[in-house]
C-alpha positions in Angstrom: 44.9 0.5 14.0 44.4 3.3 16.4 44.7 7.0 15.8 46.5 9.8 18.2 44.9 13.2 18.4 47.2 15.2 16.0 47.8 18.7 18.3 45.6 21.0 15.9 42.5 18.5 15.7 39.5 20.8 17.1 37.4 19.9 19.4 35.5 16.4 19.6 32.1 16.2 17.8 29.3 14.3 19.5 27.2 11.7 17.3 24.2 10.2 19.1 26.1 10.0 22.1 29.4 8.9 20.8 32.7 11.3 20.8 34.6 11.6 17.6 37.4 13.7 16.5 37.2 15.2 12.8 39.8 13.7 10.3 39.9 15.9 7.6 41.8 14.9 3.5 43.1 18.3 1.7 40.0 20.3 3.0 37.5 18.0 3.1 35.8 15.5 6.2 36.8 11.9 6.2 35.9 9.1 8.1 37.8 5.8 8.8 36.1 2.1 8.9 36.9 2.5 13.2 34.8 5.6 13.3 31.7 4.4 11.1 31.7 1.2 13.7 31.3 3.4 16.8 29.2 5.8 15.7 26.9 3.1 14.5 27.7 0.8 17.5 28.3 -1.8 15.0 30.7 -4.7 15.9 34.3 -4.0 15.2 35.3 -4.6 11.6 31.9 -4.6 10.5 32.5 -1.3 8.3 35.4 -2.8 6.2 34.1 -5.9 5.6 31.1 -4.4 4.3 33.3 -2.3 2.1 35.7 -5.2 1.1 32.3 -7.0 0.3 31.3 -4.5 -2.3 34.6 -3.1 -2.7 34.0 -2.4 -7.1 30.9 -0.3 -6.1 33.0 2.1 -4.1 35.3 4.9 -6.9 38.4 5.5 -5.8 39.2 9.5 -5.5 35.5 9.8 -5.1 34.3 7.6 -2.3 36.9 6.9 -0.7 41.0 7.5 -0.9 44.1 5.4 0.3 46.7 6.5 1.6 50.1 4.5 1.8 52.5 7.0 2.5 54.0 7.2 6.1 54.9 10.7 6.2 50.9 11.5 5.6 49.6 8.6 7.5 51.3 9.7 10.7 50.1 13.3 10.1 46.6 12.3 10.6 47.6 10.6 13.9 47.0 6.7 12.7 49.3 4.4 14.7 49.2 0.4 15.1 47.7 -0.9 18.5 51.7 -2.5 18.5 53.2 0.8 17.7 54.2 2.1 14.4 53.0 3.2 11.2 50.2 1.4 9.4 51.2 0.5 6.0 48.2 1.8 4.4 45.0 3.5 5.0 41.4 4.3 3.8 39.5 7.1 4.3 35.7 7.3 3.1 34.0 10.7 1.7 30.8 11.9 2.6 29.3 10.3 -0.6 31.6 7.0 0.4 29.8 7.1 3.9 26.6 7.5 2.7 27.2 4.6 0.3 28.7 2.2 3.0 25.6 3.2 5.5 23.0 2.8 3.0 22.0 -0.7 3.6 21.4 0.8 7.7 17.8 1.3 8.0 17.2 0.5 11.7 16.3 3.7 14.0 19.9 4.8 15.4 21.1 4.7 11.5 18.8 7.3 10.5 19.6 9.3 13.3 23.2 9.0 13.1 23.0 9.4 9.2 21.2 12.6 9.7 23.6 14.2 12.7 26.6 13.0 10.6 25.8 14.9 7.6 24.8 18.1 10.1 27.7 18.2 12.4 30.3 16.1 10.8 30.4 16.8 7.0 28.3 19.7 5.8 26.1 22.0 7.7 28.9 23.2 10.6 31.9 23.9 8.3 29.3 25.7 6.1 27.3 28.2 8.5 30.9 28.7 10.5 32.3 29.9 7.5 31.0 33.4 8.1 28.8 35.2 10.9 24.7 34.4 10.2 22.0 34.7 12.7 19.8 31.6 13.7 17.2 31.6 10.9 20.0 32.0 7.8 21.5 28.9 9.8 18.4 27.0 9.6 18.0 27.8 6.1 21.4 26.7 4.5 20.7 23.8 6.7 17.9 22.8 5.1 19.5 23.2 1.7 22.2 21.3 2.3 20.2 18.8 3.9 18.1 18.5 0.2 21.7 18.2 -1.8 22.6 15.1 0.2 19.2 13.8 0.3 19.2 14.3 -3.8 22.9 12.9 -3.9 22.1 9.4 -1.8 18.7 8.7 -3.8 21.0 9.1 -6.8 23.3 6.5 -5.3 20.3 4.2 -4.5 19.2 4.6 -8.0 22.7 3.6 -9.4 23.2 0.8 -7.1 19.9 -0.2 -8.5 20.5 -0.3 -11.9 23.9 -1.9 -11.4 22.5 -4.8 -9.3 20.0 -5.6 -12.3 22.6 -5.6 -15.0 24.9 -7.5 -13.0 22.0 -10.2 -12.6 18.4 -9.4 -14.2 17.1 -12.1 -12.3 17.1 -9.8 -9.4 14.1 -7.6 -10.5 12.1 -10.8 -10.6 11.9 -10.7 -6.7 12.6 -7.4 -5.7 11.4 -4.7 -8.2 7.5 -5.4 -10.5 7.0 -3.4 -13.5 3.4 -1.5 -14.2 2.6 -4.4 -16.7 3.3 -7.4 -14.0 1.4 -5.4 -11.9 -2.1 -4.9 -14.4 -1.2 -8.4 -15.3 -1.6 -9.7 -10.9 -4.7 -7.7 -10.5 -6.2 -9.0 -13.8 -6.5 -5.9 -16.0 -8.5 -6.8 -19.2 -6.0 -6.5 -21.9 -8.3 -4.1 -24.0 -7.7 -0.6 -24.3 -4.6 -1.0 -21.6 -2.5 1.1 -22.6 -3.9 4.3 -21.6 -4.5 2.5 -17.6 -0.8 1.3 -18.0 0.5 5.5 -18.3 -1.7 6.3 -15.9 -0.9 4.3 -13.3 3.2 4.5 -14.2 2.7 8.0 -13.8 0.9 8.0 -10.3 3.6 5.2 -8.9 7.2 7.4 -10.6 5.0 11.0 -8.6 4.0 8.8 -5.8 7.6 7.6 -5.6 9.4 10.8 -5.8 6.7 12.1 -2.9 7.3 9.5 -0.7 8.7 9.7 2.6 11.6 8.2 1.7 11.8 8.7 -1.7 11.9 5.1 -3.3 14.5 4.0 -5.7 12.2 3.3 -9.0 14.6 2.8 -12.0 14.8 1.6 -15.6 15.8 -1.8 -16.4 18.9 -1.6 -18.6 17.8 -4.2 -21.3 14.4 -3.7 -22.0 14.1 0.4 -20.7 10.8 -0.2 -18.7 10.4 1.4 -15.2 10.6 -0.6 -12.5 8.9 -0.1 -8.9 10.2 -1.7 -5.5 7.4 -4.5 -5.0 6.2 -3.6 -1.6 6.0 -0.4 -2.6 4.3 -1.0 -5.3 1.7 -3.3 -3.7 1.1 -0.7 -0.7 -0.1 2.0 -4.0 -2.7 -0.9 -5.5 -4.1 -1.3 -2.3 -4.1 2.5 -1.9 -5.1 3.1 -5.2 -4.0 0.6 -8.3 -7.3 -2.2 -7.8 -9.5 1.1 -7.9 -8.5 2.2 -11.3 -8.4 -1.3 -12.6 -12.0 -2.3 -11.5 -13.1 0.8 -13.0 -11.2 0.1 -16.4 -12.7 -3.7 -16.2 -16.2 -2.3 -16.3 -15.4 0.3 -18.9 -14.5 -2.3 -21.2 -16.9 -4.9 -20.3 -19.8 -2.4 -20.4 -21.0 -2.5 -17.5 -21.0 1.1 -16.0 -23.6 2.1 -14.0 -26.8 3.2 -16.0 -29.2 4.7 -13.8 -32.9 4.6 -15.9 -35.7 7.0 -15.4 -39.1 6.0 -15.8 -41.4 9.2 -17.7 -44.1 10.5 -15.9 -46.2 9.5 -18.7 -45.2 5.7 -18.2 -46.1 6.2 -14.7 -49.6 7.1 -15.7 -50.2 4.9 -18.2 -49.6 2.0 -15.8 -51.8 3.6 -13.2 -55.1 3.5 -16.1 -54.6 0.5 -16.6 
């Protein structure tokens, strides 16, 4: 499927090098399968495979829509490489992009994530919409730039919780909970609980902190948090075995008790 440019597209938008025309849906930016390939330089059909793949994760009127009438089809300029009218169409949101890109984590994805969601979908159309000098523009930048941020770790998070309900087994290798990870650095069992808060606590802050923000999430059966396991294993390096030696000793007694000797002892030992 290939797509003419309609006589009232504006001006191509350059993406990390790569010229793309805006397709835009009753207001709002689109994007085809075609376009997410080139911007990405992924191989050709790689996009709606992926999509096809994980096709009941995607919400229809949401993430993406489909179009299967001709009269709109050819007024977005989509035309078969044979001639004629495709039969149908899909076009993917911003949150549907963001959804289909996630699993990207290579260098030219995060670039192309980030100039996508600047000049394609958001921060353009917004600061064009009325005259603002250079500074307002970087500021509603920036906000928008948090709202998307906010909106894909929310999709993370789903996707997340979805993947362990589907199959529980799956947080067995990819996510640890604060007890597994006491339980692998050999945490006396005494008095736990107050270490197990703590160090929940510091991995959901550190987690929230982090650059980027990891996905922690609940486990939908038994409702405990659960931590991705590298990144959980980078904090007890950082910071977890610290805590738990220090709880070890507590409980076994053996804190450090510094004695000091009178000056009378001293002297008595010296008339003797």
């Amino acid at each position: 499927m290939t797509r003419r440019k309609p006589a009232n597209t504006p001006t191509n938008i350059q993406i990390s090098g790569v010229d793309i025309s805006r397709i835009e849906y009753r207001g709002e930016p689109v994007v085809t399968f075609a376009m997410v390939d080139e911007v990405h330089q992924r191989p050709d059909g790689t996009a709606g495979r992926t999509f096809r793949e994980n096709r009941t994760r995607f919400v229809e009127g949401e993430d993406f829509v489909s179009l299967d009438q001709p009269d709109e089809i050819r007024r977005l300029g989509f035309t078969r490489p044979q001639g004629g009218t495709p039969a149908s169409v899909i076009l993917l949101t911003r949150r549907g992009y963001l959804k289909l890109v996630k699993p990207l984590t290579d260098d030219r994805a995060w670039a192309v994530q980030g100039e996508m969601i600047d000049r394609y979908f958001l921060v353009e159309q917004i600061v064009g919409a009325v005259p603002l000098d250079a500074e307002a523009r970087k500021t509603i930048g920036g906000i928008v730039k948090s709202v998307v941020h906010s909106e894909l770790q929310a999709i993370v998070a789903h996707e997340v919780e979805t993947a362990l309900a589907a199959d529980p087994r799956r947080a067995v290798l990819a996510y640890v909970s604060v007890r597994q990870l006491l339980d692998e650095a050999k945490a006396l069992t005494k008095g736990r609980r107050s270490l197990n808060r703590r160090v929940g606590n510091e991995l959901r802050t550190r987690a929230v902190l982090a650059p980027p923000t990891q996905p922690v999430s609940k486990c939908p059966h038994s409702g405990v948090w659960l931590f991705p396991r590298d990144f959980a294993a980078q904090f007890m390096v950082d910071r977890g075995m610290e805590m738990v030696r220090t709880h070890n000793d507590r409980v076994r007694g053996q804190g450090v008790l510094k004695l000091v000797r009178s000056e009378k002892h001293e002297d008595d030992k010296k008339g003797r």
